[in-house]
C-alpha positions, 0 to 999 in steps of 0.5 A: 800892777804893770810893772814900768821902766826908768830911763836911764838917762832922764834919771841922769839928766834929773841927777845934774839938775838936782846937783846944780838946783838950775837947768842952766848950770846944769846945762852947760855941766852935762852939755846937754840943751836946757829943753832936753834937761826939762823933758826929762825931768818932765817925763819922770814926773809924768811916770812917777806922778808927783813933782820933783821941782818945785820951779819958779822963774828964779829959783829951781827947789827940790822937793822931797820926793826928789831927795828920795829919788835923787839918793835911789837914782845915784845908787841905781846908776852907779850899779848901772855903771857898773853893770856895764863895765863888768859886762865889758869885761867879760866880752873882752876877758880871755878866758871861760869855755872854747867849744870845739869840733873836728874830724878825728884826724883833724882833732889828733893834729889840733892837740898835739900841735895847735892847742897845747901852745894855746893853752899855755898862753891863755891859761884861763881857757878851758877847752872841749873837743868833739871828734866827729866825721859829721858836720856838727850843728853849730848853732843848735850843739853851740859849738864855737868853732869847727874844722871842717874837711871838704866842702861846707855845705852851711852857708850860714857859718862864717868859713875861713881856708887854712889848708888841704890834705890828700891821701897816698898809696901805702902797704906794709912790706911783708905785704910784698912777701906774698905779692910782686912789687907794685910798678905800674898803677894799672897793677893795683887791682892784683893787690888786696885793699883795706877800705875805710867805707863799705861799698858794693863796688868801691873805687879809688879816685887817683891823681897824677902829679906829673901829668895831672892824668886822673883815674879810678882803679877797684881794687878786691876788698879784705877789710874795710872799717869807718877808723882811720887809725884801724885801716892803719893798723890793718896796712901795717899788719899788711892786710892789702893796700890802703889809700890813707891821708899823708899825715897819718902815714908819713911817719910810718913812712919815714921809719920803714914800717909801711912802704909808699907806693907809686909816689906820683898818684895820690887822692885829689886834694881835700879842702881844710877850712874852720867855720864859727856862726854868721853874726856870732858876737866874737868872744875874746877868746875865740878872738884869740883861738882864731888868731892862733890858728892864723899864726900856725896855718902852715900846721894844716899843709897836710899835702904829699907833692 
């Protein structure tokens, strides 16, 4: 048996004439034209193949399949009603699942500065990160939103710049104990490196503040590894030079357990920017996640100048 569909609104338009058993009261209580009130009805009677009024030209009588539908269809369009109002609820509803992802060094700023505050504020909101160097997949992972360092190469997704970060020339002190102090950047390639990819021949792309002067310099590799957080290790533990971001290190700096060098050169700027899906039907809540990383996007300043 085909399964077949009830309009909505010729059942609503029934409902008002079964109310006012007249198509013109009818009429002028739902403001709808008396020729729209008359299809309707005239439709349903067609799909349900008996008549609902028993019409003549002075009197409107419902019939009883029209008592029996009238009492289904007010049950039928109050759960309608209600159906829409919880569905309204839910997309305006702060709260449910935020799914994110972000480079590593990224994600270790996101919980120590972004999320704790936004958590407390929406506490309805449970949140996953996924720490990455890749650019994740957004539609397929369904991942709400994702910071990206660089350049986006998806122009599927919506992207939005917050910031940029670049990275600084550092060594341990006791490196130093071994080695002269460094004073020219033309002296870099006398010092052991630790670098963050393997490469045959890796190079450092280095940028002048000063005179915006750009260079590379190769430098003998001691230690290389893909964590940010073990090249800083191995830095401090004065294994060689490391080129690391600004934000990883400036601490260090500050409390003298690693030494910055040749402050004026540091790496080109990287873009930091967050991406969610094109035509993506904002939720409150990454409505709400999106405004408080707008609220706090001098966080992603993470520049040495």
């Amino acid at each position: 048996m085909k399964k077949e569909t009830l309009n909505l609104e010729w059942l609503k338009h029934f409902l008002t004439v079964a109310e006012h058993l007249s198509f013109t009261r009818a009429s002028l209580a739902c403001g709808a034209p008396k020729s729209a009130l008359s299809k309707s009805v005239k439709q349903l009677e067609q799909q349900l193949g008996t008549l609902l009024f028993s019409r003549t030209s002075r009197v409107v009588q419902i019939t009883e399949a029209g008592r029996i539908l009238q009492r289904r269809a007010t049950d039928l369009l109050a759960d309608a009603d209600s159906l829409m109002i919880d569905l309204h609820a839910l997309q305006h509803n702060v709260s449910g699942h935020l799914k994110l992802a972000a480079p590593p060094l990224l994600g270790r700023l996101l919980t120590s500065q972004i999320l704790p505050d936004f958590m407390t504020q929406w506490p309805d909101i449970t949140v996953s990160l996924k720490s990455s160097h890749h650019y994740e997949d957004l539609f397929k992972e369904g991942i709400d939103l994702a910071f990206r360092m660089g350049t986006n190469r998806d122009h599927n997704l919506i992207q939005k710049p917050l910031g940029a970060a670049n990275r600084v020339l550092v060594a341990a002190p006791s490196l130093f104990e071994r080695y002269a102090p460094v004073s020219r950047i033309d002296h870099l390639e006398r010092y052991p490196s630790v670098q963050f990819l393997q490469q045959d021949d890796p190079q450092w792309l280095l940028c002048n503040s000063d005179t915006s002067d750009t260079l590379r310099v190769s430098l003998p590799v001691a230690f290389h590894c893909t964590d940010l957080t073990t090249l800083r290790h191995a830095v401090t533990a004065g294994m060689g030079i490391g080129l690391l971001p600004w934000l990883l290190v400036r601490d260090d700096i500050q409390q003298g357990s690693l030494t910055h060098l040749l402050s004026d050169w540091t790496s080109p700027e990287l873009a930091i920017s967050l991406v969610y899906r094109e035509g993506h039907n904002k939720s409150a809540r990454l409505a709400a996640f999106l405004e408080h990383v707008q609220a706090h996007q001098h966080c992603f300043d993470l520049r040495y100048r």
